[in-house]
C-alpha positions, -999 to +999 in steps of 0.1 A: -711+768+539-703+797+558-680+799+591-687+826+617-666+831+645-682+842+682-656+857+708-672+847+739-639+852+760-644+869+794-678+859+798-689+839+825-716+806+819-741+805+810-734+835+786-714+818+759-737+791+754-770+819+755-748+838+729-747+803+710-785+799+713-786+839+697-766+831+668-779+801+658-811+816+644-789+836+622-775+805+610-781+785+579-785+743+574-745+737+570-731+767+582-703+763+610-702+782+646-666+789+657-665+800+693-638+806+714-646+810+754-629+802+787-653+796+810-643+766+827-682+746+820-680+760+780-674+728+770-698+706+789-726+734+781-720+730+746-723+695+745-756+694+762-767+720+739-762+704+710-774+673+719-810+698+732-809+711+694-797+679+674-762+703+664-733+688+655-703+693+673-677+692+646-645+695+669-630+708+704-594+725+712-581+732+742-559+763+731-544+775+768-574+785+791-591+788+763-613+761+741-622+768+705-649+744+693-673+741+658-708+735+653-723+723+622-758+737+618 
């Protein structure tokens, strides 16, 4: 199981979530999405997509005005 991080601070939605979308063919049954992005809808955006792609979404932090959060693939 491999983790790969995605830096999507400083973009504005829906661009961290389409960066999601972009990654996750790259991504393997298992493997783990780390992102890290403060726009203020991340969060909600990334709970409707993986419930659209049947992901799971291992866990969310709120880390200042930022969140991190993992997907499982």
């Amino acid at each position: 199981m491999a983790v790969t991080l995605l830096d999507a601070r400083g973009l504005k939605c829906p661009q961290p979530t389409l960066k999601v979308t972009v990654m996750s063919v790259k991504m393997k049954p298992g493997d783990v999405l780390e992102v890290i992005a403060d726009c203020p809808t991340f969060e909600k955006d990334v709970r409707d997509w993986c419930t659209r792609s049947k992901k799971t979404l291992l866990w969310v932090k709120e880390e200042g005005t930022t969140k991190r959060l993992q997907i499982q693939f």
